[in-house]
C-alpha positions as CSV (number, residue, x, y, z in Angstrom):
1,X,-29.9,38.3,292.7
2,X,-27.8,35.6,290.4
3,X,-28.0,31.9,290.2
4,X,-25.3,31.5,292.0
5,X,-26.2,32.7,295.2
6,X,-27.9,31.2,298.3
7,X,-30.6,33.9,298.3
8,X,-31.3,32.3,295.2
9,X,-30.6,28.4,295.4
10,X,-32.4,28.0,299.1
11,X,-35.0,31.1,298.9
12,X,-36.1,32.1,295.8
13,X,-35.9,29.1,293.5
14,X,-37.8,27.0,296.1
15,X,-40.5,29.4,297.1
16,X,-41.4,30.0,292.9
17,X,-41.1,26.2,292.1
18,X,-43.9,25.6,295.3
19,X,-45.9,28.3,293.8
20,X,-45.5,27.0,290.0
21,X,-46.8,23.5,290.6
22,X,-49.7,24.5,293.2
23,X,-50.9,26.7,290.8
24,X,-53.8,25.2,288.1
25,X,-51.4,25.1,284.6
26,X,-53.5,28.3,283.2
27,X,-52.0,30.3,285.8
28,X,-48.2,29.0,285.1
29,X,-47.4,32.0,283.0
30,X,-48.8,34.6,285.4
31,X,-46.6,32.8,288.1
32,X,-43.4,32.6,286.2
33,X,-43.9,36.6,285.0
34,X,-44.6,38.0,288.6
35,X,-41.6,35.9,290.1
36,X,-39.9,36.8,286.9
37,X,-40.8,40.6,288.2
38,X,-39.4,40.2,291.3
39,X,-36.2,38.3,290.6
40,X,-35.4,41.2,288.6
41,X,-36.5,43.9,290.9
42,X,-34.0,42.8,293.6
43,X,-31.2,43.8,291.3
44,X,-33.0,46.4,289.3
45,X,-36.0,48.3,291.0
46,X,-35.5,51.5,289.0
47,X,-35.6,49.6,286.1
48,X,-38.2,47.2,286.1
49,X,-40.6,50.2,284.6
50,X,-38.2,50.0,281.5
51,X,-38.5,45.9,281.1
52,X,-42.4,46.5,281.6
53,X,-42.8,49.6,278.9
54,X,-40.4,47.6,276.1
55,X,-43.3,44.4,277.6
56,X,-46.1,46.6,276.8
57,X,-45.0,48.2,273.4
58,X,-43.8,45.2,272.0
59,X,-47.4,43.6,272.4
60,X,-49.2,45.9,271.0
61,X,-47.2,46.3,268.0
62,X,-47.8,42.2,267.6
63,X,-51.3,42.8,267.9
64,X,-51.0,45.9,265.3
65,X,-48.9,44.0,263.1
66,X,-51.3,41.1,263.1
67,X,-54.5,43.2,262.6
68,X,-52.5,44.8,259.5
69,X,-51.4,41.7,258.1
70,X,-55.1,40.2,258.5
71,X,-56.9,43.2,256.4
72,X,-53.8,42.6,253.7
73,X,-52.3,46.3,255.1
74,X,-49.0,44.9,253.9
75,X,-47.6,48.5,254.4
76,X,-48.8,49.4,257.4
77,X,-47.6,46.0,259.1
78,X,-44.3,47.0,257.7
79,X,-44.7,50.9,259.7
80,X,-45.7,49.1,262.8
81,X,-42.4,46.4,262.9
82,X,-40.1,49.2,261.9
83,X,-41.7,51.1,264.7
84,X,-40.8,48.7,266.7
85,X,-37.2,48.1,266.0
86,X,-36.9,51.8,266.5
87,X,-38.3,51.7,269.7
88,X,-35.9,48.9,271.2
89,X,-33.0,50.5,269.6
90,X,-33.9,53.8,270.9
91,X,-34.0,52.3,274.4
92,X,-30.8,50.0,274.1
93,X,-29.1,53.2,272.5
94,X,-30.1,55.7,275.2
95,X,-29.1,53.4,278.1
96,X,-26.0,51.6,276.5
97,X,-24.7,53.9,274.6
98,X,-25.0,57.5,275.7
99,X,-24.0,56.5,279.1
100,X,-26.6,59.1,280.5
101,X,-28.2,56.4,283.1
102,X,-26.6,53.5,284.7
103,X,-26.8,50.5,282.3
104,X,-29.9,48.3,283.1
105,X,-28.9,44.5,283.8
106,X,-29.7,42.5,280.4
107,X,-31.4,44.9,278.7
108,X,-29.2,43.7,275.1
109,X,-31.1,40.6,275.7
110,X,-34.8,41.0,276.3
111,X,-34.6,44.0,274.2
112,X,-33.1,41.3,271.1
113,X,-35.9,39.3,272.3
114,X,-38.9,41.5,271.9
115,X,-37.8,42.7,268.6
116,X,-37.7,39.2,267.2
117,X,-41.5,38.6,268.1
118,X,-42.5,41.9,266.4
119,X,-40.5,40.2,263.5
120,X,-41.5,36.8,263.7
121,X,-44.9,38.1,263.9
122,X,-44.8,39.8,260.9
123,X,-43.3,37.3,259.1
124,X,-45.8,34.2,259.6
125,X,-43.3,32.4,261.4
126,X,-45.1,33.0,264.5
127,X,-48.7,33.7,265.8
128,X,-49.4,37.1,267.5
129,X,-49.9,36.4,271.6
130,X,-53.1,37.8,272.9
131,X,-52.3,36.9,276.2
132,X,-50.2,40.3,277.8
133,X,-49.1,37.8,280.6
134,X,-48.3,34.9,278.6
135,X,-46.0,37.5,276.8
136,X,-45.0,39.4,279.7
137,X,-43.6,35.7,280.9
138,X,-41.7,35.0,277.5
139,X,-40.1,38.2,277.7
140,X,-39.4,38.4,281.9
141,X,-38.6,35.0,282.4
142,X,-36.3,34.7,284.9
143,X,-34.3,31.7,283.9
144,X,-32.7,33.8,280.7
145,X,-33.4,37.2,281.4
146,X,-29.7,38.4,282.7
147,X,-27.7,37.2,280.4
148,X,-29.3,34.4,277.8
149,X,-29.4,32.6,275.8
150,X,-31.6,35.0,273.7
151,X,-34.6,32.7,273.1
152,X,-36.7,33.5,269.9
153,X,-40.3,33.9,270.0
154,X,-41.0,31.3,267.5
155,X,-38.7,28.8,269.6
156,X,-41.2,28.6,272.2
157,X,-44.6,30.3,271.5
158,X,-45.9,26.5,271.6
159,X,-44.6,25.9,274.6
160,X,-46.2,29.2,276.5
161,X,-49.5,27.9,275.5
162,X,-49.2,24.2,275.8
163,X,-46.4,22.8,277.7
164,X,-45.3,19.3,279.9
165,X,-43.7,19.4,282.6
166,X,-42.6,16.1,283.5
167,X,-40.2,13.9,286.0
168,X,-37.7,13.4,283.2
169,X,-37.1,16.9,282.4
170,X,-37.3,18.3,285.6
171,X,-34.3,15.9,287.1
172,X,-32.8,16.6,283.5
173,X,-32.9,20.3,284.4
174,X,-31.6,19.9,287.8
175,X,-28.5,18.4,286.4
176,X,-27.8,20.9,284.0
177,X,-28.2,23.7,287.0
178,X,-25.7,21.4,289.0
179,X,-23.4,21.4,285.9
180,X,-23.6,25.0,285.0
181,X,-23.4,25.8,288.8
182,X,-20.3,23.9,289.1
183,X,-19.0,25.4,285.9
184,X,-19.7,28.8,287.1
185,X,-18.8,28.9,291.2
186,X,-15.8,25.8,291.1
187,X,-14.3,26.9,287.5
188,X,-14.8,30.5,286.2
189,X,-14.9,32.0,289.8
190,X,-11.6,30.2,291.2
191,X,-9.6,30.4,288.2
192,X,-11.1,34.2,287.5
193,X,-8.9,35.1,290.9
194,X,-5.9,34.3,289.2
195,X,-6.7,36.7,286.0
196,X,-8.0,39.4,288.4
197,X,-4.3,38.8,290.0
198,X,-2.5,39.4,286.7
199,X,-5.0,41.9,285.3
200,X,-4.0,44.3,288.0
201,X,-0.1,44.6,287.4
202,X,1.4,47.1,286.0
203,X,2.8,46.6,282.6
204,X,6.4,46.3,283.9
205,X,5.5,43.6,286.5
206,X,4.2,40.9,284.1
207,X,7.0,39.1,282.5
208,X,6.3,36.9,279.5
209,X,4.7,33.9,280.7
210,X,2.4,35.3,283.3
211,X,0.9,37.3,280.2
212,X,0.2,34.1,278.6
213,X,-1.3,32.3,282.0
214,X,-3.2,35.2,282.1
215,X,-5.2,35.4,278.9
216,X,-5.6,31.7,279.0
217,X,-6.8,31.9,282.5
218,X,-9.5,35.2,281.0
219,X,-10.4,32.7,278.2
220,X,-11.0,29.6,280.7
221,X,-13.4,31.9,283.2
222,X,-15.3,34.0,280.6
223,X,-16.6,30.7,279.0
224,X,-17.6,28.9,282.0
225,X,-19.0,32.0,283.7
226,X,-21.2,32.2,280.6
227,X,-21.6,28.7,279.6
228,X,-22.0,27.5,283.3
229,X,-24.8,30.7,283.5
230,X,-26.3,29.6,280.0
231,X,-26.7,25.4,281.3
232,X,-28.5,27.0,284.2
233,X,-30.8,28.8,282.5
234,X,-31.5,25.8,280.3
235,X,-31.8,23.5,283.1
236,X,-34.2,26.2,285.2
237,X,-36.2,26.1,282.0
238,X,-36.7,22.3,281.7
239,X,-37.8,22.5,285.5
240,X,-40.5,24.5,284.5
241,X,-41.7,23.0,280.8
242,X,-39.3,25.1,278.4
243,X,-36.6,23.7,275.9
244,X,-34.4,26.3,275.4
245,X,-31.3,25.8,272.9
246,X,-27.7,25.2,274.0
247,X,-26.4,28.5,274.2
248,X,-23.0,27.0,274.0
249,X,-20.8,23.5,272.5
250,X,-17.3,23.3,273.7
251,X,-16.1,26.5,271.5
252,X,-12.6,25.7,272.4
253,X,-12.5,22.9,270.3
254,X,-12.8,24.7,267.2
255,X,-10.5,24.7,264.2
256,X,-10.9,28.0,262.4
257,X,-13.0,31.1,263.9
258,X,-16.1,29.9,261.2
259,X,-16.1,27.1,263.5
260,X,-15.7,28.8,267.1
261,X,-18.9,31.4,265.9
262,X,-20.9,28.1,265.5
263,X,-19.9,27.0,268.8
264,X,-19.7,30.0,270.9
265,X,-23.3,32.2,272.1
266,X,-25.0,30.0,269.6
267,X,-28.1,32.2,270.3
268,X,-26.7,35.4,269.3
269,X,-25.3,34.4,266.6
270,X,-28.5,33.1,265.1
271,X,-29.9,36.3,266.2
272,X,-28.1,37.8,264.1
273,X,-28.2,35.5,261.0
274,X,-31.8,35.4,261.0
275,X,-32.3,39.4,261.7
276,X,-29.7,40.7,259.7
277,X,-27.8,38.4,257.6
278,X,-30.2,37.0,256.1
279,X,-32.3,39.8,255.0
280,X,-29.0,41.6,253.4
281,X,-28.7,39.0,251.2
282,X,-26.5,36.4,253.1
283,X,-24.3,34.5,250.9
284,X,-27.0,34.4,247.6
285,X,-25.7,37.9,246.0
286,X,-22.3,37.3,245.1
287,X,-18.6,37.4,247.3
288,X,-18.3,41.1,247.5
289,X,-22.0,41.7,248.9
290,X,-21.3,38.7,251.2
291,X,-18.3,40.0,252.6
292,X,-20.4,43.4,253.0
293,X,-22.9,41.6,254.7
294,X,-20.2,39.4,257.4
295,X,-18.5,43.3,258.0
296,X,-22.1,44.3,259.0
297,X,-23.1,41.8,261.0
298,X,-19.7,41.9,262.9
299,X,-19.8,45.9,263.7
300,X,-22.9,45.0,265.1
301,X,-22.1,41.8,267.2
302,X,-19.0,44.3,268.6
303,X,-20.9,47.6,269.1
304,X,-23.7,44.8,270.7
305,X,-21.2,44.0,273.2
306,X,-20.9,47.7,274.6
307,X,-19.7,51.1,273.7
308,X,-16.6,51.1,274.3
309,X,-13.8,51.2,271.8
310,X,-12.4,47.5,272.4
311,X,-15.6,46.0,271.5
312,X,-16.0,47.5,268.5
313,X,-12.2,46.7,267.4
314,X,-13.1,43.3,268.8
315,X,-16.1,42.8,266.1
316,X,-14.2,44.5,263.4
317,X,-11.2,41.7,264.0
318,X,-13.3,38.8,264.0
319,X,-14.8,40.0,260.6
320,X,-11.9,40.5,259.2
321,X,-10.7,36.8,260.6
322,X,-14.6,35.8,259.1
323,X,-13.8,37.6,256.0
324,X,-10.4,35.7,255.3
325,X,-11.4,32.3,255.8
326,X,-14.6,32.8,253.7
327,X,-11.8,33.9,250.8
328,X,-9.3,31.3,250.8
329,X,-8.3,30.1,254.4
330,X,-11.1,27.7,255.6
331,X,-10.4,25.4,252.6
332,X,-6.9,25.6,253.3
333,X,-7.4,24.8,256.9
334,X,-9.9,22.0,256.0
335,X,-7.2,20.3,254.1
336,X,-4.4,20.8,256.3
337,X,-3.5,18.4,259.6
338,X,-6.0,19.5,262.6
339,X,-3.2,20.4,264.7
340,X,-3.0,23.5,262.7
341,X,-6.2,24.5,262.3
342,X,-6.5,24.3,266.4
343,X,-3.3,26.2,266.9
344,X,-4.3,28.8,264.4
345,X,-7.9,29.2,266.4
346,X,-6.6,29.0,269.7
347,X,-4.3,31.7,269.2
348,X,-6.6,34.5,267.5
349,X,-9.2,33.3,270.1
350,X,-6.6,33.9,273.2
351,X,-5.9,37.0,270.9
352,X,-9.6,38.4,270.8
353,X,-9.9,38.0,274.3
354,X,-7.0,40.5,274.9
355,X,-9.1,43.0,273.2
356,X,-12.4,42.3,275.0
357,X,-11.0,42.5,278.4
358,X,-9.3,45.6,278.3
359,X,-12.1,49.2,277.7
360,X,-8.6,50.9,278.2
361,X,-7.3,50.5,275.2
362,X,-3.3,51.6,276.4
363,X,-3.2,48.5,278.5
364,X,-4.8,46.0,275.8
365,X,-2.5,47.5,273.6
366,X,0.5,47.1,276.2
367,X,-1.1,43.4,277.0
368,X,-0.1,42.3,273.8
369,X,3.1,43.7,273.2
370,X,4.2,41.5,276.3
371,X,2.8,38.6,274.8
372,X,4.3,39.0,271.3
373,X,7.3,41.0,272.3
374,X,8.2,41.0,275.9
375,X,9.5,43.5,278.3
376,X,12.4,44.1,280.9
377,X,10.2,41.7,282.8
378,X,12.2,39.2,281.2
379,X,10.5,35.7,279.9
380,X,9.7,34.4,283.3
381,X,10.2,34.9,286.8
382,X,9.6,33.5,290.0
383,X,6.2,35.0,291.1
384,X,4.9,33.2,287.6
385,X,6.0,29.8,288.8
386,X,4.0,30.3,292.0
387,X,1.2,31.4,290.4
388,X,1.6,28.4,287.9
389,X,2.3,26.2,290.5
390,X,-0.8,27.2,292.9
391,X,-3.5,27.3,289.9
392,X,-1.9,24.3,288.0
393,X,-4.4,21.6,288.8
394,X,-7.3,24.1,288.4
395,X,-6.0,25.1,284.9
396,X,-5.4,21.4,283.4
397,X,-9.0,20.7,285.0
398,X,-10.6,23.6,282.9
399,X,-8.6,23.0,279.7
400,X,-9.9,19.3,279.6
401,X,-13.4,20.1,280.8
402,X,-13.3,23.1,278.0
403,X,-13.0,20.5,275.5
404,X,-15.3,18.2,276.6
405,X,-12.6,15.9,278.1
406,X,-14.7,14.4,280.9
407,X,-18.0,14.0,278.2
408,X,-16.2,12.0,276.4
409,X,-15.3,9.8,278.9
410,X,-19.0,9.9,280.3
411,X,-18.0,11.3,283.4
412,X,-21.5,12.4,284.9
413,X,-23.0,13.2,281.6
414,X,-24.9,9.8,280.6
415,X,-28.4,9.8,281.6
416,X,-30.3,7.7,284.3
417,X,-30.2,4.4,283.2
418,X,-33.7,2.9,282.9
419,X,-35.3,2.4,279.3
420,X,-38.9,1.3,279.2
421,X,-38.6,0.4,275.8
422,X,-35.9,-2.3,276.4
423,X,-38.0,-5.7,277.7
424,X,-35.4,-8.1,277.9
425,X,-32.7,-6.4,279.6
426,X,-30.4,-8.7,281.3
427,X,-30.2,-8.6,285.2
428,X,-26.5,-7.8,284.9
429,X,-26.5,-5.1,282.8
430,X,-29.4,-3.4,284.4
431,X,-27.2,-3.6,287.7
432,X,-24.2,-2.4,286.1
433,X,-26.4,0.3,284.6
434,X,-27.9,1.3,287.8
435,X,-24.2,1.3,289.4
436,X,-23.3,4.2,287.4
437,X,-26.4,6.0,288.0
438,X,-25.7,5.9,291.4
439,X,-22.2,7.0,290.8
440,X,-22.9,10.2,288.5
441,X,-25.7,11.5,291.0
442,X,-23.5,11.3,293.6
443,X,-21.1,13.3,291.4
444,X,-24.3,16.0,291.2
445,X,-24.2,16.1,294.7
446,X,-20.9,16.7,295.3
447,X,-20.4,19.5,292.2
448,X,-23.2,20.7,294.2
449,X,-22.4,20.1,297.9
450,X,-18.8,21.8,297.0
451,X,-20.6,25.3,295.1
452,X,-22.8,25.5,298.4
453,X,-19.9,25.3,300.6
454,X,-18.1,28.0,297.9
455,X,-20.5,30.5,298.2
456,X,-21.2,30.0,301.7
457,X,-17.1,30.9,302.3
458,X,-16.7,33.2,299.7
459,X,-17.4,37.0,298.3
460,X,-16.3,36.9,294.8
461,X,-18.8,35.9,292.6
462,X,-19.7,37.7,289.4
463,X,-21.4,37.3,286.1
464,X,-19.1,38.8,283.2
465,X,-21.9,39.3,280.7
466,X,-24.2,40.7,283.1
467,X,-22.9,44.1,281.8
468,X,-23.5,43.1,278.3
């Protein structure tokens, strides 16, 4: 089951949010962890027992970790949390990795998860949760199981216990699922079709420019596929009490790769910072151990990404590209015009997605030697001017919206317009306010009136980083 799906939008979603509010709010986390169950049954069944033993193991290690650190059993709190990051990587390993069982959907993510509470735990930074369900919900939740963003214990162990859920947020998260609906079914899924188009070709049938229209198009669907899937999770989690972070903020506006790593999977990369980074040594021991530290972190974030060969090349460039800027070339960036800097990220981005798309490494390799060198294909030819010419509103659409084009020009983004705090509001401007209110909901209904009728018409409708 995905977001975007009917089952989901008129079955699922509806039936759990009846259930949610009819419940008493002490039995809210035992509602959202048994739906949670279920939700990921229908894709997984086999695997559910996995989600529940990593569930299980992870909570008892918090309680052991706790009991420890109570009696002053400093080492022994340390045995149990390196137990437990053993564990989780054993699991992720064995199922990822060796490639002996069919991968499990999202296990990189609530595997991340539970190993951050066993930290978090352990480090003060969160209390341990005696409650097996109210931990069973944090880790199952539904709304960022599949695919994130990788929510930290200590994010939200406040909210599990004590949360609000209230008019405000719950309409707030219903836009968000519009938007990220809209990003995913209208955007990533229509122009995916013309990548999936290109992708297929043999080598000597993709001249020049369809190479280029192709990686941009990758680049354009992988980011709202997992952007539009991130908002929904973020406005699913509103509906229901939770704040989580924004998993994503217009990463295609960047100017170096320092700043696309800030923008892009925001969650993983504070996983990461806070897990791994930081406990190396960071930036506080010197260039040489800092530049140890970035190549470590980026084998990781590769390898994280799967087990095949690309990723891990993909990981090892952007720490190299890290590495460079954190010499010499972000200050020289920073100084020079910002035409530069977003040429210069554009094209190692377009550039990194090349490597992430191909596992078979012979046609990534081929991919780029018709981008950068060409073949008998020649520059261009006439099957590329169809193709630009059929996808050529849908692409200028996604470039401006991948910048935050239509933010910018509050285009369905402001929020309702009432302000209680605001007594002596003039008539007109309340009107004019209320005008545009009107306006940008019925923009949510169409964004969502035109995904139903999408999915209702159509069969193609993946999640890239469900694999991951």
């Amino acid at each position: 089951m995905v977001f975007s799906s009917l089952l989901f939008l008129f079955r699922f979603l509806p039936i759990v949010l009846i259930l949610y509010f009819l419940f008493p709010k002490k039995a809210r986390n035992a509602v959202l962890f048994f739906s949670s169950l279920v939700f990921y049954a229908w894709g997984e069944p086999v695997y559910i027992s996995l989600m529940l033993f990593s569930t299980i193991v992870d909570y008892i290690h918090g309680r052991m970790v706790e009991s420890y650190k109570r009696r002053g059993e400093e080492k022994k709190a340390k045995l149990v949390v390196l137990s437990s990051v053993i564990i989780n990587l054993s699991l992720l390993c064995t199922f990822k990795y060796l490639k002996i069982f069919p991968l499990p959907i999202g296990i990189s993510f609530y595997t991340f998860q539970t190993m951050s509470y066993t930290i978090d735990v352990y480090r003060g930074d969160a209390k341990v949760q005696k409650n097996l369900l109210s931990f069973g919900a944090y880790v199952a939740m539904f709304p960022q199981l599949i695919a994130g963003p990788i929510v930290q214990y200590k994010t939200i162990a406040q909210q599990l216990e004590k949360r609000k859920e209230t008019v405000e947020d719950f309409s707030l998260g219903i836009r968000y699922f519009i938007i990220g609906l809209g990003k995913k079914v209208l955007y990533a899924n229509n122009i995916g079709l013309l990548w999936e188009e290109i992708s297929q070709k043999t080598a000597g049938e993709i001249p020049v420019v369809m190479a280029w229209i192709g990686i941009i198009a990758y680049a354009l669907q992988i980011y709202f596929d997992f952007s539009g899937y991130s908002d929904m999770a973020v406005g699913l989690g509103k509906m229901f009490g939770f704040h989580f972070s924004m998993n994503f903020n217009y990463p295609y506006r960047s100017k170096s790769i320092t700043e696309f790593w800030r923008r892009w999977h925001i969650s993983l990369g504070t996983w990461f910072k806070e897990y791994v980074y930081i406990p190396l040594g960071g930036n506080r021991k010197g260039l040489l151990k800092q530049i140890r530290n970035i190549a470590i972190v980026w084998l990781l974030t590769g390898v994280w990404h799967g087990a095949s060969l690309n990723f891990l090349l993909w990981g090892i460039f952007y720490g190299i590209l890290l590495i460079i800027e954190k010499m010499f070339l972000l200050k020289w960036l920073e100084k020079a015009p910002n035409w530069i800097g977003h040429f210069y990220a554009s094209l190692m981005i377009l550039c990194g997605w090349v490597l992430f798309a191909f596992e078979d490494m012979q046609k990534g390799w081929q991919y780029f030697k018709i981008l950068f060198l060409g073949n008998f294909s020649g520059f261009i030819n006439q099957e590329t001017i169809y193709l630009f010419l059929n996808y050529s509103v849908l692409l200028i659409l996604a470039c401006l919206a991948s910048v935050g084009f239509f933010q910018e020009k509050n285009f369905l983004f402001e929020k309702l317009p009432f302000s209680k705090k605001k007594k002596n509001i003039s008539k007109e401007t309340l009107i004019g306010k209320m005008g545009r209110g009107i306006l940008q909901n019925i923009g949510y209904i169409g964004i969502l009136l035109g995904a139903v009728a999408y999915l209702v018409d159509s069969s193609y409708n993946p999640f890239l980083y469900f694999r991951f």
